[in-house]
C-alpha positions in Angstrom: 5.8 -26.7 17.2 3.2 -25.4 19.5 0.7 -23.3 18.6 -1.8 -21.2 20.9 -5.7 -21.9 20.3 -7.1 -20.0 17.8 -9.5 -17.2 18.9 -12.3 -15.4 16.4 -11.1 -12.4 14.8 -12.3 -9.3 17.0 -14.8 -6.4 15.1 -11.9 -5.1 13.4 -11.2 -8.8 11.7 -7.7 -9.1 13.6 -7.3 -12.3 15.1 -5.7 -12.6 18.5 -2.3 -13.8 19.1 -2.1 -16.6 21.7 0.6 -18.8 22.4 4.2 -19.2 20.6 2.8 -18.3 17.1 0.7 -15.8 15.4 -2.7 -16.8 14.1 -3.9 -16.4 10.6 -5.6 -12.8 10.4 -9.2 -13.8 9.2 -10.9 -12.1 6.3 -8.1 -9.7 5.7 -9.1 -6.4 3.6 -7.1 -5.5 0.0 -7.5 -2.7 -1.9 -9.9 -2.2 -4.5 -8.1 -0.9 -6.9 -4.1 0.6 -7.5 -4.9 4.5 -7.2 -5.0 5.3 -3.1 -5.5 8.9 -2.7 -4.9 10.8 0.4 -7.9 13.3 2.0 -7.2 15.7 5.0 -9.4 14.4 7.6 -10.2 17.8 8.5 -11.9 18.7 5.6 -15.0 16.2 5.6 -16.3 17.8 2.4 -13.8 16.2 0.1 -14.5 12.8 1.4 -17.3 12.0 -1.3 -15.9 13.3 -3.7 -12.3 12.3 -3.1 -13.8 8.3 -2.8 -15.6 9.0 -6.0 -12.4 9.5 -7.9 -10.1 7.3 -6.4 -10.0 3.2 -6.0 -9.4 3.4 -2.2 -9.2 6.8 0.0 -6.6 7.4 2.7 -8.4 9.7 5.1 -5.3 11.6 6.9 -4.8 12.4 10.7 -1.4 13.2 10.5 0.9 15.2 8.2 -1.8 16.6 6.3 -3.5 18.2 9.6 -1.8 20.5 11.5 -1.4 19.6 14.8 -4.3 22.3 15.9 -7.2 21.2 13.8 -6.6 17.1 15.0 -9.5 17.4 17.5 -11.3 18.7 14.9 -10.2 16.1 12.3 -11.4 13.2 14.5 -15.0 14.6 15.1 -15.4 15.1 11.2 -13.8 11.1 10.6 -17.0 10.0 13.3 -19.5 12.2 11.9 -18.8 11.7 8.2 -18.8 7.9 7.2 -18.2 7.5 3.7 -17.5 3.4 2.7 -15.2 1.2 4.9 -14.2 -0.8 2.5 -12.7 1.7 0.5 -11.4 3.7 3.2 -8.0 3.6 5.0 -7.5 6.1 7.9 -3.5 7.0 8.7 -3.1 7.6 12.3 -0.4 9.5 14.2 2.9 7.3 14.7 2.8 4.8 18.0 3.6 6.3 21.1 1.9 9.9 20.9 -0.8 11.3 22.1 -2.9 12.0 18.9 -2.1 8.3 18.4 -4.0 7.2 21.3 -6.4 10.2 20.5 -6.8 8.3 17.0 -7.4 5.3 17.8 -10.3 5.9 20.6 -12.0 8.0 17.6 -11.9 5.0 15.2 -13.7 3.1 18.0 -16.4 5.1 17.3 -16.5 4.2 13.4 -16.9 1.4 11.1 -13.5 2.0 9.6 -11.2 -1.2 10.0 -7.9 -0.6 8.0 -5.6 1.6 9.6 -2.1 2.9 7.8 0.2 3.8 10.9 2.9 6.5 10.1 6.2 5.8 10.4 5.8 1.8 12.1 9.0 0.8 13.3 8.1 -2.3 15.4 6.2 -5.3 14.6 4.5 -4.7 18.4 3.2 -1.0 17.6 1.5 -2.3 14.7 0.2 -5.0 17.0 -0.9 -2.5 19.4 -3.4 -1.2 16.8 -5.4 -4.0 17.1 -6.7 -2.9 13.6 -6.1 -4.3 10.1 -2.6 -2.7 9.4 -0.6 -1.0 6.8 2.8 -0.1 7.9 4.2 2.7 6.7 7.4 2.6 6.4 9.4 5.9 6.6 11.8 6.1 9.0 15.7 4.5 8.7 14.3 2.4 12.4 11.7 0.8 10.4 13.3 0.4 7.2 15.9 -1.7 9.5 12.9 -3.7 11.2 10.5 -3.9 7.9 10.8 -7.8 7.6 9.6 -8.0 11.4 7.1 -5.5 10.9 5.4 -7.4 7.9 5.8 -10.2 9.7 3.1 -8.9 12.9 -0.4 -10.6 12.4 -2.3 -7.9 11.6 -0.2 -6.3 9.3 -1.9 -6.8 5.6 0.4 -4.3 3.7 3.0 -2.4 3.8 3.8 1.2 2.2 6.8 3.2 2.3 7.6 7.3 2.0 11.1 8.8 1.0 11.0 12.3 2.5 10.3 11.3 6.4 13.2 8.8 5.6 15.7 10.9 4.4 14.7 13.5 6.8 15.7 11.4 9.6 19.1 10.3 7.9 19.6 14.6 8.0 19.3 14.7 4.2 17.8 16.9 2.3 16.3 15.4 -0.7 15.4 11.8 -1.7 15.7 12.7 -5.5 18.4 13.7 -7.7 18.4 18.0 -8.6 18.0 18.9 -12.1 21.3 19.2 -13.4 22.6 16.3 -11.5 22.6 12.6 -13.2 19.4 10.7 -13.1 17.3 14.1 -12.4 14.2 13.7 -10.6 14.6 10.2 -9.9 15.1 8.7 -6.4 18.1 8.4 -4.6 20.2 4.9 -3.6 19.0 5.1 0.0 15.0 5.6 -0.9 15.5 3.1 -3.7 17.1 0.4 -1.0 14.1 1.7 1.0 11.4 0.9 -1.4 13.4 -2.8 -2.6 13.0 -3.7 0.9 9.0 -2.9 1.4 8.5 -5.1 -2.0 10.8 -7.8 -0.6 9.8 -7.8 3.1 5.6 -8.0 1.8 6.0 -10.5 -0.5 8.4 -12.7 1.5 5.0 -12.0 4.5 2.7 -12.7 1.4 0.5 -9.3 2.2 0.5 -6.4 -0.2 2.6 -3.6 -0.8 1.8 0.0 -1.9 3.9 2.2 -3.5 5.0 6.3 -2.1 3.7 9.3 -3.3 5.2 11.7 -6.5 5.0 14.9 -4.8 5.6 17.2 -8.1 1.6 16.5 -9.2 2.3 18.3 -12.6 5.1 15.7 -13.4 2.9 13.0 -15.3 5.6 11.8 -17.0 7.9 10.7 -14.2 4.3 9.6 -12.3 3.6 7.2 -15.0 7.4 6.2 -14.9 7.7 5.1 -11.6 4.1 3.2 -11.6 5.1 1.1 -14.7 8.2 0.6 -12.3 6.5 -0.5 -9.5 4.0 -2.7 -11.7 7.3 -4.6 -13.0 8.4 -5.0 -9.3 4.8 -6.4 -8.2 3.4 -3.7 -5.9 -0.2 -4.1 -5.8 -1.0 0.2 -5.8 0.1 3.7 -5.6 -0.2 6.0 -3.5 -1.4 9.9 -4.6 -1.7 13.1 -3.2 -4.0 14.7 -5.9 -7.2 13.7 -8.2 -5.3 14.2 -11.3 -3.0 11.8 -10.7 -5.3 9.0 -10.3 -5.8 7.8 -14.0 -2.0 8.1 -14.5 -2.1 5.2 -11.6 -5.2 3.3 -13.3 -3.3 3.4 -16.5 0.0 2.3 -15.6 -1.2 -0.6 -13.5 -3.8 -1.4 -16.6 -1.9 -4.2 -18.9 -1.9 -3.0 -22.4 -3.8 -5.6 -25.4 -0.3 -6.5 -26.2 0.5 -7.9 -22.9 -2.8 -9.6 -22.4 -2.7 -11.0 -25.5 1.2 -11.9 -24.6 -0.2 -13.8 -21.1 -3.0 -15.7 -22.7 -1.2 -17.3 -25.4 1.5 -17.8 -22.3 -0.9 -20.2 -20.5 -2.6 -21.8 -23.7 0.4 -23.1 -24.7 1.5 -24.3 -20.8 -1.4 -26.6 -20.8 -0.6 -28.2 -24.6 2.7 -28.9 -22.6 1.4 -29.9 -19.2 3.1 -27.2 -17.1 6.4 -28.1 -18.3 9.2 -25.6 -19.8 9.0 -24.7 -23.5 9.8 -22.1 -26.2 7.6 -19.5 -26.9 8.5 -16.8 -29.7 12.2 -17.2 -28.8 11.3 -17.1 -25.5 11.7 -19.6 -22.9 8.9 -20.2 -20.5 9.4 -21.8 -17.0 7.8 -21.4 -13.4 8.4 -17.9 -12.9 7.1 -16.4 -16.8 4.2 -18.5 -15.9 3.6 -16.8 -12.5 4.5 -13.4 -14.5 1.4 -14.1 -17.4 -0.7 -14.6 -14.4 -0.7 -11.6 -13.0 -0.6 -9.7 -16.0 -4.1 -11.4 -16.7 -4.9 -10.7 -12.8 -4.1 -7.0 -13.3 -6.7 -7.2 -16.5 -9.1 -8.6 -14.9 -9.2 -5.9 -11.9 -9.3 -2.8 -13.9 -12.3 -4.3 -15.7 -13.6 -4.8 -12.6 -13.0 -1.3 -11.3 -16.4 0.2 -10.6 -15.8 3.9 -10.0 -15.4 7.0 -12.6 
């Protein structure tokens, strides 16, 4: 098959797309850690401090601004850098005219890792022409999330329940107390967050898991992050500073674990890769890949820097 020449990544690291197939993108950014909190971007005097509690910070131009204070927002984002490379900005969804507005604003920034709310086309994430993390939140691109994933400059992809549901004419992703399953998400947001995993792993970028909106519900926090740990998201999103170390914790491996994936891979090289029996257990390809990232996800909260 044909391919286009390959052209140097532009300032934002996105590699153009020439000819019948999508380059490679070059030197594409991951998060530094599983707990992602969001930051109005109108409120430039939580930046610091948000950044100072939190792996990565999602500075927000859209839901959490009101419509009003976005010209505002934007001249706070430019005048108060805080570190790229623990910085996300979520612009307005393609097509408007904040979006537009947003993106001329980052052009004035060092900030290279947009989230764009509610993606629903591999070409509006293209469009950006900054690293990208789709978020998907909208029954459009739910049905288009493999082609999103698939766009070249696309490096995660996250997903949020109550924009979904709201645009099926729902009312509530979770179950009501008194109903089965309380507080716990709904069929649809479940099928919803299935396919993000599914659609970023089958693009090989990252995925990021949505928000618990009921911040004094630990419990069910901590719940859902050891869920999306088993599934293989690589972070969490969070609206609130507590709710950070529930994050850290959950994706943390406990000593039993560890010591589980260690003993996992000892006893894979006595055998030279092959299958065999461990503890009852049988080990093949996939419980190897399985220790591995248990051992991965030790070795990144010991690497985690901040407070």
């Amino acid at each position: 098959m044909t391919t286009g020449p390959i052209v140097p990544p532009n300032q934002f690291g996105v590699a153009s797309q020439i000819g019948n197939e999508p380059q490679m993108l070059a030197n594409a950014w991951l998060p530094s850690g599983p707990a992602m909190l969001f930051c109005p971007a109108d409120r430039p005097e939580r930046y610091q401090k948000a950044l100072e509690r939190a792996d990565v910070v999602i500075l927000d131009l859209e839901d959490a601004v009101a419509p009003e204070n976005r010209t505002d927002a934007r001249e706070a984002l430019i005048a108060n850098a805080i570190d790229p490379d623990r910085t996300v900005v979520r612009i307005n969804p393609a097509g408007t005219g904040d979006y537009r507005r947003d993106l001329a604003a980052l052009s004035d920034t060092n900030y290279r890792v947009v989230m764009q709310a509610k993606a629903e086309t591999a070409e509006s994430v293209i469009e950006t022409a900054f690293q990208t993390i789709a978020l998907i939140e909208t029954p459009l691109g739910v049905v288009n999330v493999n082609q999103i994933a698939q766009a070249v400059n696309c490096i995660g992809l996250m997903w949020g329940a109550e924009d979904l549901v709201a645009g099926l004419g729902g009312k509530s992703s979770r179950f009501a107390a008194g109903e089965p399953g309380a507080g716990t998400y709904r069929d649809v947001a479940r099928y919803a967050r299935a396919m993000v995993r599914i659609s970023s792993a089958a693009a090989g970028i990252f995925a990021v898991d949505s928000v618990h909106l009921d911040i004094p519900d630990t419990d069910g926090l901590a719940a859902e992050v050891r869920d999306a740990v088993a599934l293989g998201y690589a972070a969490t999103a969070c609206i609130h500073p507590s709710q950070v170390e529930v994050i850290r914790t959950g994706y943390s491996p406990d000593p039993d674990e560890v010591d589980w994936a260690k003993k996992v891979l000892e006893k894979s090289e006595e055998f030279g890769g092959g299958v065999f029996s461990l503890d009852g257990q049988m080990i093949d390809g996939p419980v190897l890949r399985q220790a591995e990232a248990v051992l991965a996800r030790a070795a990144a909260a010991e690497n985690l820097t901040t407070p």
